[in-house]
N, CA and C atoms as an extended XYZ file, in Angstrom:
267
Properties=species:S:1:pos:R:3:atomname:S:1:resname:S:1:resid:I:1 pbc="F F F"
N        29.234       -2.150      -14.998 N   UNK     1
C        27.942       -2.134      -14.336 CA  UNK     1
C        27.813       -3.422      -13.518 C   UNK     1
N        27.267       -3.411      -12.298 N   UNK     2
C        27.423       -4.269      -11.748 CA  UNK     2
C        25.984       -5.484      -12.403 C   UNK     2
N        26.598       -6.625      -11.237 N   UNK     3
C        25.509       -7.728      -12.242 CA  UNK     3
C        24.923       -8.336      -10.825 C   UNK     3
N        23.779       -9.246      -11.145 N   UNK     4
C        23.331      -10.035      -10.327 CA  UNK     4
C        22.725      -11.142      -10.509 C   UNK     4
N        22.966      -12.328       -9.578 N   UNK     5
C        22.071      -13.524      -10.230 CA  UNK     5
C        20.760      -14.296       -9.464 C   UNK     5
N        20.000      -14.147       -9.423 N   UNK     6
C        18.839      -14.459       -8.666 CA  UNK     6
C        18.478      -15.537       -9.033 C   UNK     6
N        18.824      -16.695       -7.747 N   UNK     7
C        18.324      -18.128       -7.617 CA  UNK     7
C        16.802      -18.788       -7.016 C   UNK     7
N        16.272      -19.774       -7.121 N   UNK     8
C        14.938      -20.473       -6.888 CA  UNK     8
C        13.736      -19.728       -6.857 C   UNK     8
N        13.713      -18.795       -8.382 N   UNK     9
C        12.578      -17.652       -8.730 CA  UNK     9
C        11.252      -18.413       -8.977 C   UNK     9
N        10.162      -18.845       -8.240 N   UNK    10
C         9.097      -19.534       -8.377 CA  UNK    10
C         8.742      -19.365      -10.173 C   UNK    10
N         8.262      -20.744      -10.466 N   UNK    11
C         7.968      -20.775      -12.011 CA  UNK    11
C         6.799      -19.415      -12.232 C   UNK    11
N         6.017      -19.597      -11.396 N   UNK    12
C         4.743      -18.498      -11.697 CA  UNK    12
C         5.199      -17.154      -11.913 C   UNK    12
N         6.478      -16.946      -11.190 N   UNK    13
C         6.733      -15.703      -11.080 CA  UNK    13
C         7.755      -15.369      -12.162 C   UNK    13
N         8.251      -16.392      -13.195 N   UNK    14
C         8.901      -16.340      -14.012 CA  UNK    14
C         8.317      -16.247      -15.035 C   UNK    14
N         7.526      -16.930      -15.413 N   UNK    15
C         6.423      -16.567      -16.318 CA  UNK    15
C         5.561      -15.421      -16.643 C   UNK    15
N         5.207      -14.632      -15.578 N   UNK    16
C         4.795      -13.436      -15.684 CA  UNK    16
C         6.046      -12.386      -16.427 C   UNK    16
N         6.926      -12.447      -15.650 N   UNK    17
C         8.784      -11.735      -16.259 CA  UNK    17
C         8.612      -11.927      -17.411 C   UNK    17
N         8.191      -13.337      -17.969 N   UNK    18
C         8.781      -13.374      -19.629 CA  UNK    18
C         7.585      -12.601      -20.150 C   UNK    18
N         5.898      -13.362      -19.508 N   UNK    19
C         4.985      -12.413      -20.493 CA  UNK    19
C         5.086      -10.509      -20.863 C   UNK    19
N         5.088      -10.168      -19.546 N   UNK    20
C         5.536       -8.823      -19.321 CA  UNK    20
C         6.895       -8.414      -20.240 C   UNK    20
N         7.870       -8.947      -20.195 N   UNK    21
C         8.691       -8.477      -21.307 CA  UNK    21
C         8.384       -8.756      -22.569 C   UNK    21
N         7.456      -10.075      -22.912 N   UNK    22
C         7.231       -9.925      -24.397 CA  UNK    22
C         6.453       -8.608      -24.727 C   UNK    22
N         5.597       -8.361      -23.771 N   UNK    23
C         4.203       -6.990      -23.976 CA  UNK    23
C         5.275       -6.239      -23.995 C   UNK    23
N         6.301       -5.862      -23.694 N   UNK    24
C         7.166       -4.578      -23.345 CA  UNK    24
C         7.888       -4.549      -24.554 C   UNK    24
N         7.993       -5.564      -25.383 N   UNK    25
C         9.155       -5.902      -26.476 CA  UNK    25
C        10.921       -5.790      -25.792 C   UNK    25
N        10.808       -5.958      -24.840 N   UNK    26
C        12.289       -6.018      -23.817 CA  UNK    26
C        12.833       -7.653      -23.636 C   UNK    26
N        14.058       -7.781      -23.403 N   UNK    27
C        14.718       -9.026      -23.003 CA  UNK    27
C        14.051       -9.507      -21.352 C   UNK    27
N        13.837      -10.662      -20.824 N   UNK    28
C        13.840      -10.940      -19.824 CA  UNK    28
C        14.750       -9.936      -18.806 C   UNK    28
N        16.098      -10.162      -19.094 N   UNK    29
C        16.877       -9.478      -18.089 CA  UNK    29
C        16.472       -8.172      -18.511 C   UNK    29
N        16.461       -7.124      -19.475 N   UNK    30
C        15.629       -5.538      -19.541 CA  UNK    30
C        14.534       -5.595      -18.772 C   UNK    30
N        13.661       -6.696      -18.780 N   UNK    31
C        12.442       -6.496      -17.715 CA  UNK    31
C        12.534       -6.350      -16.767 C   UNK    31
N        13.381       -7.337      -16.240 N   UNK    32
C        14.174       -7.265      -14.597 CA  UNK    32
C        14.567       -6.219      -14.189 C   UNK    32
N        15.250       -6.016      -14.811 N   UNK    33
C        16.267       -4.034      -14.669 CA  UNK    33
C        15.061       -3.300      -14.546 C   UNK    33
N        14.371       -3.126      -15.359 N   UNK    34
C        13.024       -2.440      -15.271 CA  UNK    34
C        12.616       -2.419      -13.668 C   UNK    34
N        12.220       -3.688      -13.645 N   UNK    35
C        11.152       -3.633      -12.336 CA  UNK    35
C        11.900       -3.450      -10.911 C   UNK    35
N        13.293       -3.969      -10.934 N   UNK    36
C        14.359       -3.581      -10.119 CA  UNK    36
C        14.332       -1.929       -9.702 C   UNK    36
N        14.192       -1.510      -11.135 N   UNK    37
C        14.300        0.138      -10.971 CA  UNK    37
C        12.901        0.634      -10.407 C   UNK    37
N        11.894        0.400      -11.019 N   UNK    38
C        10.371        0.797      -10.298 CA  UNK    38
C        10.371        0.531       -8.762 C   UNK    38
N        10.880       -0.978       -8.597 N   UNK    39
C        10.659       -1.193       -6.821 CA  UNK    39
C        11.793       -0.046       -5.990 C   UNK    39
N        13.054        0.082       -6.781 N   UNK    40
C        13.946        0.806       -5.714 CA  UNK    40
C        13.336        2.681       -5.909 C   UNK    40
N        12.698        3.083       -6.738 N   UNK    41
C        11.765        3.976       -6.868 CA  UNK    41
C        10.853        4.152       -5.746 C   UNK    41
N        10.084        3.094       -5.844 N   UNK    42
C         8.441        3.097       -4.595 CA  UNK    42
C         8.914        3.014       -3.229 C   UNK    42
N        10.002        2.395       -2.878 N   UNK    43
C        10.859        2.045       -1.539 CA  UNK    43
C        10.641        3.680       -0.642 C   UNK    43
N        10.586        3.298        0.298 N   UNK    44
C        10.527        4.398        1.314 CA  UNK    44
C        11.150        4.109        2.649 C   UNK    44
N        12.367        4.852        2.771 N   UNK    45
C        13.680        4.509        3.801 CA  UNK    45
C        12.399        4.543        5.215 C   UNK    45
N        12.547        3.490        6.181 N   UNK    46
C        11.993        3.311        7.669 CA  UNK    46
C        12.120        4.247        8.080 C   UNK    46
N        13.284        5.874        8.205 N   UNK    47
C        13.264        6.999        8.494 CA  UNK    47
C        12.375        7.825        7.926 C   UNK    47
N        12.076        7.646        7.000 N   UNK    48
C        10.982        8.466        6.226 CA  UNK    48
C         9.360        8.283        6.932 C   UNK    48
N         8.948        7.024        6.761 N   UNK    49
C         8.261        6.450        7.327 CA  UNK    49
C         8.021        6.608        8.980 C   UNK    49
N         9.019        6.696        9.544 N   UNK    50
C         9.022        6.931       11.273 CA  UNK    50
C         8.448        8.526       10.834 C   UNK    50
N         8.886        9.213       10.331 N   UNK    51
C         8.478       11.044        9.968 CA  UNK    51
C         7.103       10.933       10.082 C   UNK    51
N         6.794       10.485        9.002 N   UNK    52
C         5.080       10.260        8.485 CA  UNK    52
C         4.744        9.524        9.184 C   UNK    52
N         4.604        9.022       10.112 N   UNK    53
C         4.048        8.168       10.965 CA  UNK    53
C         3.635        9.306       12.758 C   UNK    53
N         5.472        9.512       13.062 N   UNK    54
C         5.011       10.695       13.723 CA  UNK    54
C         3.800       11.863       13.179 C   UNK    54
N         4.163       12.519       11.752 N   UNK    55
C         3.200       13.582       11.132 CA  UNK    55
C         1.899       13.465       11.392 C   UNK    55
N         1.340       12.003       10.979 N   UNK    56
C         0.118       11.858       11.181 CA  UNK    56
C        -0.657       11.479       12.534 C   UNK    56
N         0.634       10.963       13.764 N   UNK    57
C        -0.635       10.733       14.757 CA  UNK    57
C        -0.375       12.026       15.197 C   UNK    57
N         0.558       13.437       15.066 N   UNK    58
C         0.493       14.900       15.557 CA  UNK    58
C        -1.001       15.108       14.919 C   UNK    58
N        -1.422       14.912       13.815 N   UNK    59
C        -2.372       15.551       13.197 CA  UNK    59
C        -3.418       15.515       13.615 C   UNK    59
N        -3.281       13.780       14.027 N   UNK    60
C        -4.396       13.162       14.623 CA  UNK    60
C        -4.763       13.825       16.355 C   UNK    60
N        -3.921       13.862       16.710 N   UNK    61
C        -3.904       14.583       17.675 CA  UNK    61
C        -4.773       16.466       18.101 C   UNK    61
N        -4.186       16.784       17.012 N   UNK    62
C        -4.560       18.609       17.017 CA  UNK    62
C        -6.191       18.016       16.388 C   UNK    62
N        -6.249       17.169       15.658 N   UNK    63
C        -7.800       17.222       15.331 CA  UNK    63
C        -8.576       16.779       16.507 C   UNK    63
N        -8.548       15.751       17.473 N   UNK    64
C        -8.892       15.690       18.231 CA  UNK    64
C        -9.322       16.438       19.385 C   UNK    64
N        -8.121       17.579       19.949 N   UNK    65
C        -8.112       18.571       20.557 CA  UNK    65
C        -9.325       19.718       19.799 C   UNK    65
N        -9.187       19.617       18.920 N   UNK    66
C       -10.387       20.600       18.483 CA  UNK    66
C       -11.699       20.576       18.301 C   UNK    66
N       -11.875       19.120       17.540 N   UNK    67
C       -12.981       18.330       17.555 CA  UNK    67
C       -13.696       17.359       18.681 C   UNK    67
N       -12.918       17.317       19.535 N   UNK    68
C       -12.890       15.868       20.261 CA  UNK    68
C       -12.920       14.836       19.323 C   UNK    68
N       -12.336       13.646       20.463 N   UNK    69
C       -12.620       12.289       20.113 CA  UNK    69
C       -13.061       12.047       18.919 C   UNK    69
N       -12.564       11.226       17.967 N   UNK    70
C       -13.450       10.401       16.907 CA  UNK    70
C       -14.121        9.748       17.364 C   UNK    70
N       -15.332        9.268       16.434 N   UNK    71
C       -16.192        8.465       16.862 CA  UNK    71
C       -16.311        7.776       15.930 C   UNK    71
N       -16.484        6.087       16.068 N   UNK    72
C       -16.306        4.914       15.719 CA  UNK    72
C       -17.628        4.513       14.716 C   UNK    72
N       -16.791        4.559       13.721 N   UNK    73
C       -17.713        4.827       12.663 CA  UNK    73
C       -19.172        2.938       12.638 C   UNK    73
N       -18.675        1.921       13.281 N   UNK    74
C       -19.108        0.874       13.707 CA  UNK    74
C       -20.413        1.153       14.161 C   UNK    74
N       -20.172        1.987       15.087 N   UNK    75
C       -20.900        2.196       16.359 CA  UNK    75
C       -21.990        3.492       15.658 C   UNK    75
N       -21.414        4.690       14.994 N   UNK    76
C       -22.853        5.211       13.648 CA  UNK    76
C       -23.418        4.488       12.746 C   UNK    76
N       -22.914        3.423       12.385 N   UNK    77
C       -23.632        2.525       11.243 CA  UNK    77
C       -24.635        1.548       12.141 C   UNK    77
N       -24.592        1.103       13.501 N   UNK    78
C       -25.484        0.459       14.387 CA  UNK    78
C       -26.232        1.186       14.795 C   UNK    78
N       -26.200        2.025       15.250 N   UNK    79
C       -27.112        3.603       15.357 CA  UNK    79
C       -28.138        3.745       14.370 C   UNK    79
N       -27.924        3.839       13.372 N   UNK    80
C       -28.549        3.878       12.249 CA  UNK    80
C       -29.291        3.453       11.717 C   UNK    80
N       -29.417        1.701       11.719 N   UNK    81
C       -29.894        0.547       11.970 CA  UNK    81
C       -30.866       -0.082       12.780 C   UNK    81
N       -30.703        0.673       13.894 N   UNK    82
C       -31.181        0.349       14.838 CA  UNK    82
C       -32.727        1.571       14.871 C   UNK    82
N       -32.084        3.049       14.262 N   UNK    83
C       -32.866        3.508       14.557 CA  UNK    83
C       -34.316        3.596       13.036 C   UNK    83
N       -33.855        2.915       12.227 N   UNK    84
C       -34.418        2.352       10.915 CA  UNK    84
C       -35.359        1.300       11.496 C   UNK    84
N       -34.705        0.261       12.087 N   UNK    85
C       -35.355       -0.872       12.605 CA  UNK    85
C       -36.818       -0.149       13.262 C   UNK    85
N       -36.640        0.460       14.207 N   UNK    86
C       -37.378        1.333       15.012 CA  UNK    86
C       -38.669        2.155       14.355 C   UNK    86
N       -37.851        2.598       13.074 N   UNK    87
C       -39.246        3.618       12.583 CA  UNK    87
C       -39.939        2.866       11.594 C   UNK    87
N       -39.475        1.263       11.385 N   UNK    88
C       -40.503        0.571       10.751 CA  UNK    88
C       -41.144       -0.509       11.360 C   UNK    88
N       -40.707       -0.497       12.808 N   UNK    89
C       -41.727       -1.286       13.708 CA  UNK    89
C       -42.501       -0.827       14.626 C   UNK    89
């Protein structure tokens, strides 16, 4: 199995490793492996990402075409405000 050695690991961030493995009842290095494995888990290849990125401004798109334009939700919350201001002066 391959190995690895990870140099100038900030103290803070070492400390958390050990607390977290004591809560886990695991070795330091089992913790590591652990969280090694969770991050290469959550990872999402830049190709994936370019997909879903295209997916959603298409979406954004066909909603627009149907709905028109969004409208800037800034600009309803000043609206709003303004027209509050109004019905109590």
């Amino acid at each position: 199995m391959p190995s690895l050695t990870v140099r100038n690991i900030p103290a803070e961030v070492m400390q958390k490793i050990r607390e977290a493995a004591a809560d886990e009842r695991r070795s330091v290095n089992a913790e590591v492996v652990h969280l090694l494995e969770q991050a290469a888990r959550q990872r999402i290849p830049s190709a994936d990402l370019d997909k879903l990125y295209r997916k959603i401004r298409a979406s954004r798109r066909a909603i627009a075409r149907r709905h028109g334009p969004a409208t800037d939700s800034a600009e309803l919350v000043r609206q709003m405000r303004e027209g509050r201001a109004k019905a109590r002066g």
